[in-house]
TIGU-192733 format. One record per residue (C-alpha): residue in three letters; x, y, z. Coordinates in steps of 0.5 Angstrom, whole numbers, plus 500, padded with zeros to 3 digits. Example, Ala and Ser with C-alpha at 12.3 -4.5 7.8 and 13.67 -1.06 7.14 Angstrom:
ala525491516;ser527498514;
// end
This chain:
unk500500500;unk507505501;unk509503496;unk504504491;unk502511495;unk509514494;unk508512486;unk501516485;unk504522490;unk510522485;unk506522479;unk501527482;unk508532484;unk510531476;unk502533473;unk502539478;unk509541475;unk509539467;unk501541467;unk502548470;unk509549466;unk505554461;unk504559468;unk511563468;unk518563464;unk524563467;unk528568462;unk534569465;unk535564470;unk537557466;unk535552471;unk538546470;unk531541471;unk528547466;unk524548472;unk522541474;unk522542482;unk520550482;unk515548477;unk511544483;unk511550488;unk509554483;unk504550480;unk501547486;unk500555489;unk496557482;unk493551481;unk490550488;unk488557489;unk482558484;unk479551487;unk480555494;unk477561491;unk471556488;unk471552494;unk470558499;unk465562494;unk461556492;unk461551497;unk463546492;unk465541496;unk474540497;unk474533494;unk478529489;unk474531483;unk473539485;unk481538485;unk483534479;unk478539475;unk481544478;unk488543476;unk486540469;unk482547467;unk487551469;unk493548467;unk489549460;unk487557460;unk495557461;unk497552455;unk492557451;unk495563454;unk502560452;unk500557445;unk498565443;unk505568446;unk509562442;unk504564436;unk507570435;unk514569436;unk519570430;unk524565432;unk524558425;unk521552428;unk528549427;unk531553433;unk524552437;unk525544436;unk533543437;unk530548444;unk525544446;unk529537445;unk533540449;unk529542455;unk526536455;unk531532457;unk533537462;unk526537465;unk526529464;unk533529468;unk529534474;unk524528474;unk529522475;unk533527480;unk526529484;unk524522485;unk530519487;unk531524494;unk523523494;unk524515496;unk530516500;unk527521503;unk520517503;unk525511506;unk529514512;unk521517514;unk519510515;unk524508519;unk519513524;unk513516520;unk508516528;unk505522530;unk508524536;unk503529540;unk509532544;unk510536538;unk505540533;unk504533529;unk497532532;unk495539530;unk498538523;unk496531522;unk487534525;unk488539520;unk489534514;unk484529517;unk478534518;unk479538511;unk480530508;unk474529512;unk469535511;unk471536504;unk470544506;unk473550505;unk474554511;unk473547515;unk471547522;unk475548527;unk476540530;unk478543537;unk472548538;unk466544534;unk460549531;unk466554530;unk471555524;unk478554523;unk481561525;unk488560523;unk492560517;unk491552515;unk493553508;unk499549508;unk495543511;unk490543506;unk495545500;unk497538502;unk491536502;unk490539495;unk495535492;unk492529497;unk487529493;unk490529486;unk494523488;unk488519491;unk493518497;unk489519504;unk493524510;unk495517513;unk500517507;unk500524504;unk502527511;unk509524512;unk509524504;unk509531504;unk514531508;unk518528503;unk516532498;unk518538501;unk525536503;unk526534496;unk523540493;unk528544497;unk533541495;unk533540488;unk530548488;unk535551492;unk540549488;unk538549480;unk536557483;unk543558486;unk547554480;unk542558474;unk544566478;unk551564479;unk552561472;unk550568470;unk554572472;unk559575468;unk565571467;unk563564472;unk565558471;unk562551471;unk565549477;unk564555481;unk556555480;unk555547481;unk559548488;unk555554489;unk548550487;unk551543492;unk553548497;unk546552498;unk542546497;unk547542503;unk546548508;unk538549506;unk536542506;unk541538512;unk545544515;unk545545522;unk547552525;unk554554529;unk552550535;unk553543531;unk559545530;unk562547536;unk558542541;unk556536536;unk564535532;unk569540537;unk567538543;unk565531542;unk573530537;unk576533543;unk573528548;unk576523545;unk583526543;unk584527550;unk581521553;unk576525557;unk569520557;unk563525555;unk557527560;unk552525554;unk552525546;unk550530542;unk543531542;unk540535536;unk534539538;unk539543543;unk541547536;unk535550536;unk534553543;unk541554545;unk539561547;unk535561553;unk537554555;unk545551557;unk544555562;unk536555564;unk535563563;unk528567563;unk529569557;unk528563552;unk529563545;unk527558538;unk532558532;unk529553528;unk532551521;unk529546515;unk533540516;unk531540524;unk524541523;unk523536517;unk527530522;unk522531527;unk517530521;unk513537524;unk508539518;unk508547520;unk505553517;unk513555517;unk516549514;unk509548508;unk512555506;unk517552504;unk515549498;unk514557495;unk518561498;unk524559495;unk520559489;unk519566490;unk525568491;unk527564484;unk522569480;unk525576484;unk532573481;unk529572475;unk527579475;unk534581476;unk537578470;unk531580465;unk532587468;unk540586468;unk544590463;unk551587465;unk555587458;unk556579458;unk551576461;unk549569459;unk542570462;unk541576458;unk533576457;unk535581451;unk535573447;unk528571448;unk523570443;unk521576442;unk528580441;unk531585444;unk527591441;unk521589444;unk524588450;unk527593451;unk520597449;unk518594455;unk522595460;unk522603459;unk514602459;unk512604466;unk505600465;unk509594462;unk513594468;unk508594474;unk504589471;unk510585469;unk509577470;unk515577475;unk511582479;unk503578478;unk507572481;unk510575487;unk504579488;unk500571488;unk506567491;unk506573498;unk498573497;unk498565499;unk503567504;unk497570508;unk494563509;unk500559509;unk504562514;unk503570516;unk509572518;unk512570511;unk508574508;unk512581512;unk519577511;unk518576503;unk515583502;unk521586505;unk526581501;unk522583494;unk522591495;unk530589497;unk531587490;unk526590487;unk530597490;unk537595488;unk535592481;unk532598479;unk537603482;unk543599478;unk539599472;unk535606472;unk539609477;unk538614482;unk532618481;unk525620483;unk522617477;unk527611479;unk524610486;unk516611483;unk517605480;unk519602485;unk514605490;unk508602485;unk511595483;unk510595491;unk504597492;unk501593486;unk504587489;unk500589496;unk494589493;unk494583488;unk497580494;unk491581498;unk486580492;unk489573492;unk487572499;unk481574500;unk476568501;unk481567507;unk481574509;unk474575509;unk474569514;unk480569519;unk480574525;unk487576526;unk490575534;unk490583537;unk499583537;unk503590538;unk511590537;unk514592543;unk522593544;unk525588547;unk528588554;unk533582554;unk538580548;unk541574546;unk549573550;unk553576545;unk557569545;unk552564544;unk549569537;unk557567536;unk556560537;unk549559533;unk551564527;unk559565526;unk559560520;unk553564516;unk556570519;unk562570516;unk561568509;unk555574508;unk561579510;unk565575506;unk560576501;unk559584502;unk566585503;unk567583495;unk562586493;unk563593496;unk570592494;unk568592486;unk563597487;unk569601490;unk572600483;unk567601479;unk566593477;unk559592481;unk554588477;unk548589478;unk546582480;unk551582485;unk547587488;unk541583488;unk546578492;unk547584496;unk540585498;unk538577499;unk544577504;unk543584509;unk536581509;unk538575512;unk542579517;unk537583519;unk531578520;unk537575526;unk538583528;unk530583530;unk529579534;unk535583538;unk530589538;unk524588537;unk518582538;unk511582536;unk506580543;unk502573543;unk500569550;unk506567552;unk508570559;unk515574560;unk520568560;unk517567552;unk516573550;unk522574543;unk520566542;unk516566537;unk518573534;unk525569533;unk522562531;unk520565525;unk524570523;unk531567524;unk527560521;unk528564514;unk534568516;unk537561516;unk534559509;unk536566506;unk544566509;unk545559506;unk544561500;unk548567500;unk554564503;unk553558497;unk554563493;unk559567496;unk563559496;unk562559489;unk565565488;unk571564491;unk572559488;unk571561480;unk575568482;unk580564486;unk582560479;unk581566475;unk586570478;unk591564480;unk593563473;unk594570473;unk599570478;unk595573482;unk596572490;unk589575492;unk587569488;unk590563493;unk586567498;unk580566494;unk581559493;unk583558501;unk577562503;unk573558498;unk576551501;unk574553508;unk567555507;unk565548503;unk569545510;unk564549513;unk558546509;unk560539509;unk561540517;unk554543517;unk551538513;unk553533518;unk547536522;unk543531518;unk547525518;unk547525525;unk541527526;unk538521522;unk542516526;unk539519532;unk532520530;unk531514526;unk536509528;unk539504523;unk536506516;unk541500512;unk536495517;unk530494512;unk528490518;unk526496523;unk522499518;unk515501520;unk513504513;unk510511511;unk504511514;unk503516520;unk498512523;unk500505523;unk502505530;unk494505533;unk494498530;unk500496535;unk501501539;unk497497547;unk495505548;unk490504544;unk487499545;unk481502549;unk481507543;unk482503537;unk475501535;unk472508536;unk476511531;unk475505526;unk467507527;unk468514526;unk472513520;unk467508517;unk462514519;unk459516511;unk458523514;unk462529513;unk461533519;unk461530526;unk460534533;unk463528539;unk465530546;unk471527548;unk477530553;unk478537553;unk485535552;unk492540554;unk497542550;unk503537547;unk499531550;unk497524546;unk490527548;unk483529544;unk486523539;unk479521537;unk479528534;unk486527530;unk485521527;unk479521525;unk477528523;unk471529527;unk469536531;unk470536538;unk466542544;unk474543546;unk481541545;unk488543546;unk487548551;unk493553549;unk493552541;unk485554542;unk486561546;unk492563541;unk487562535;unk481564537;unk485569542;unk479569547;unk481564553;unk474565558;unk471562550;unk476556552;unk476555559;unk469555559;unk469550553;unk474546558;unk469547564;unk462545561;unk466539557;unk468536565;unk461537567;unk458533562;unk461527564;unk462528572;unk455531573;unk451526572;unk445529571;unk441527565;unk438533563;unk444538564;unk448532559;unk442532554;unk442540554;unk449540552;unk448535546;unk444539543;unk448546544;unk453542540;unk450538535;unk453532538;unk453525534;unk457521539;unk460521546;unk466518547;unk469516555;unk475513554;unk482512557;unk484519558;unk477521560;unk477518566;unk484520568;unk482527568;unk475526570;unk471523576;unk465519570;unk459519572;unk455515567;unk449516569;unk448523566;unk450520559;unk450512559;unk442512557;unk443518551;unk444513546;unk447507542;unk452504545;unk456502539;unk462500542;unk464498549;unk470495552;unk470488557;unk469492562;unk464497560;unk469503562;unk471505556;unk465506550;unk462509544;unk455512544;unk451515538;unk447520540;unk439519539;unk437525535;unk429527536;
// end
């Protein structure tokens, strides 16, 4: 059954990417996979958003049909649109043949690829593919269960039945989207999408790094491969600084000296290094991709991640089809409708604000909203930044300059909202403020964590400063510029500032730094790819020139990818660490995320109940069980089947719906209903909720004094346990 899941979900990812091809050409980047792997966060975004449109509108039910004719229509509007613009060209069809053989084989070669990091990926994840309710895995896992089940568009909430969802769920049911496609159920599709993403990013990451590096002026093949393998190793498997110094340093020095460590090195202290060894009142959260994907957390963040690098392809995609750097192998001038026309274009003003670079950032930072919020703000930023710096080196500096640029944003704002608005008009953001911070990170620690990817942006921007001194400065080394000052300061904020949640004083900067360094992470390790692929092409350049600044380069080059493939190492031994001896095929459990209630003798009070709930033929179903407390194995009924209960994990509830007197009194009617036992007061309560079933299992009666009474006659008994404490009941309705 893995097997044939991992099949259909390979065959959905390449339908997603080859059908939706038409939706935006890359010009100036020459990706080496003709956009295979961006091709499947691009399209997926556009394809998934008219069905969400349509789905949220209508009331069209979020099924497989609605999704495949949704990705059938629109790749054919985009087909058709790509059909009348290669019906203009004046290119012979002798040169559109011999390119078109040619993408296809590197598309082809991007699909072998892809697969190939999708089935490792696929059999390391099945070594341990359970859900783990101490992390958010329970959340992620109910988001997809409840959207699969409902087949609706906002879906609602599993934890606060008669209530809508008021969380930016869209990464969940992007997931669920391609789910649909594929014909694989979340049981599958969850951990698959784990896969996808770790798979996606590698490949992404690399065919965007290699394709801006080969475009630079003068830049040779291997200075751009290793730039690509660079920033692909430390975005998809890097750890940061604390790996280095606590998982190699100390653990080699331990054994050099004889001296037996305290304990090996466990890799989630990578991530809350600050605030933790030593325990301070100021707790802090540095999370990176290949962390988060070992872990197997389905999160807004880590869904993004399946777009943003996208985006950040199409803002250098922009640069190079802006770039009027004599030499440019990626020149947009060569394209299919000549130079005069394209240059026609970019003096149009009109042209340029509606330009197919600025509607697709606008969309891609639009479905952001609903992803992962704070990425919207953060890319935002990113793309002003290299939008600013493009047009400032190709226009100048002027007022009409900074006009354009004030207008491209704008455009790109509005857009962006437009995109969202069914989401919008239906989620209530949390009231926040930004406040100043009064505690900061100890100096060594930011050190530790951030040296390696320090070191290398200001590598990088002192080379860059160093030409633009000279005059020689291009201008994509100014948009390198703008991608590394904007990860350098998404690790300063954090230091000032912090947007105000729930969490209490000793949390304040946690989930400001979470999410901010979170992407700083990913940005930084592309900069300093590109920084090591630099060096090492500048490095040999001027090396055969006699050139001593040459053998510093090439120094400089073999230390930083000493640094990546020590910062890769995170991965391989995290691995290990995580999910044991993946070369013993024997210990394998297989992808499903689910498989554990089977065996697993903590479920064996609750495995039927959930059997009969998901054999249920109804779409919505109200249930009472637990009103469970955060990061707990509790409200599994819920999560695993789907079905709406009156209250579930307490502060996951109170953050969303920013109300915690509306959870706590949930919580409280819940505790009632099964210790009253008075029969009219448990009646009353079904019918405020609509309730289908009642549930009274193991961690009911650990948290409760159950009295039966109130509720034992108000229904069919569908299921009990030999002993009668453990039962499912199946309301009666009048």
């Amino acid at each position: 059954m893995g097997a044939m899941a991992l099949i259909r979900w390979l065959i959905a990812c390449l339908a997603v990417s080859l059908l939706m091809k038409p939706v935006f050409d890359f010009r100036g980047l020459r990706l080496t996979d003709e956009g295979f792997s961006i091709g499947i966060g691009i399209g997926t975004a556009v394809s998934f958003l008219p069905v969400f449109w349509i789905c949220v509108i209508t009331g069209l039910p979020f099924n497989s049909l609605t999704c495949r004719i949704g990705l059938i229509l629109t790749s054919l509007f985009f087909a058709f649109m790509r059909y009348r613009k290669e019906a203009l060209s004046k290119i012979s069809e002798t040169i559109k043949e011999r390119t078109a053989a040619e993408k296809r084989r590197r598309f082809i070669a991007g699909i072998c690829v892809f697969a190939v990091l999708l089935i490792a990926a696929s059999w390391i994840k099945g070594f341990k593919p359970l859900i783990d309710s101490q992390t958010e895995q329970y959340m992620d896992f109910g988001f997809m269960k409840a959207m699969y089940r409902q087949q609706q568009l906002p879906f609602e909430d599993m934890w606060c039945a008669g209530e809508k969802i008021n969380y930016y769920y869209l990464g969940q049911a992007v997931s669920v989207y391609l789910c649909r496609i594929s014909g694989v159920a979340p049981e599958y599709g969850y951990n698959l999408m784990l896969c996808t993403l770790f798979a996606s990013l590698s490949m992404t990451v690399y065919t965007m790094v290699e394709a801006f590096l080969r475009s630079y002026r003068g830049m040779g093949r291997a200075g751009a491969y290793t730039g690509g393998i660079a920033a692909s190793l430390m975005c998809a498997m890097g750890g940061n600084g604390h790996w280095i110094i606590y998982g190699i340093v100390q653990q080699l020095y331990h054994k050099l000296s004889g001296i037996k460590a305290l304990k090996n090195y466990w890799f989630p202290e990578s991530t809350v290094y600050i605030g933790n060894y030593p325990d301070i009142p100021d707790k802090g959260k540095h999370e990176f991709p290949s962390y988060t994907l070992i872990l197997g957390d389905l999160h807004a963040h880590v869904c993004n991640m399946l777009f943003t690098i996208p985006l950040l392809a199409v803002l250098l995609d922009y640069a190079l089809c802006r770039s009027g750097d004599k030499g440019s192998s990626s020149s947009c001038d060569n394209t299919a409708n000549g130079t005069a026309e394209n240059e026609n274009r970019n003096r149009d003003l009109a042209a340029q604000i509606f330009s197919p670079h600025m509607i697709m950032t606008g969309v891609l930072l639009g479905l952001f909203k609903g992803v992962n919020y704070w990425d919207f703000p953060i890319y935002y930023v990113v793309a002003g930044a290299v939008i600013l710096f493009t047009d400032l080196k190709k226009d100048g500096m002027s007022l009409l300059t900074l006009v354009k640029v004030l207008l491209k944003g704008a455009f790109i704002l509005i857009l962006s909202a437009i995109v969202i608005l069914p989401f919008s008009i239906n989620y209530i953001k949390p009231v926040s403020g930004i406040h100043f911070t009064d505690s900061h990170s100890p100096l060594y620690k930011l050190v530790i964590i951030w040296f390696a990817h320090f070191i290398m942006a200001v590598v990088l921007i002192t080379y860059i400063m160093a030409r633009r001194a000279g005059r020689e400065a291009l201008l994509t080394e100014n948009v390198m510029a703008a991608v590394t000052l904007c990860g350098l300061g998404l690790l300063l904020v954090p230091e000032i500032i912090y947007v105000k949640d729930i969490y209490g004083e000793a949390y304040q900067r946690y989930n400001t730094m979470f999410k901010l360094t979170f992407q700083g992470f990913m940005l930084l390790s592309v900069s300093s790819g590109m920084c090591t692929g630099i060096l090492l092409d500048r490095g040999m350049t001027l090396v055969k020139n006699n050139k001593r600044t040459g053998s510093i380069m090439l120094i400089g080059s073999f230390i930083f990818s000493i640094w990546v493939l020590m910062l890769s190492g995170y991965a391989v031994w995290s691995v290990r660490a995580w999910f044991g001896n993946i070369f013993e095929a024997k210990n394998r459990v297989g992808i499903s995320a689910v498989s554990f209630i089977e065996t697993d003798r903590s479920f064996d009070n609750e495995r039927e109940a959930i059997d009969i709930l998901n054999s249920d033929t109804d779409r919505k179903l109200h249930i009472i069980e637990e009103a469970g407390n955060s990061y707990t194995p509790e409200n599994r009924l819920s999560v695993f089947t789907g079905a709406s209960a009156i209250s579930g994990w307490y502060v996951h509830e109170w953050v969303w719906h920013n109300d915690s007197e509306e959870v706590h009194e949930r919580h409280k009617e819940v505790k009632n209903f099964y210790s009253c036992g008075y029969e009219d007061y448990c009646r009353a309560l079904l019918l405020k909720y609509d309730i289908d079933y009642i549930y009274v299992g193991p961690k009911a009666l650990e948290k409760y004094n159950v009295d039966y009474n109130g509720f034992s006659k108000l229904g069919e008994h569908v299921w009990e346990s030999a002993d009668r404490r453990y039962m499912l009941i199946k309301v009666y309705k009048n």
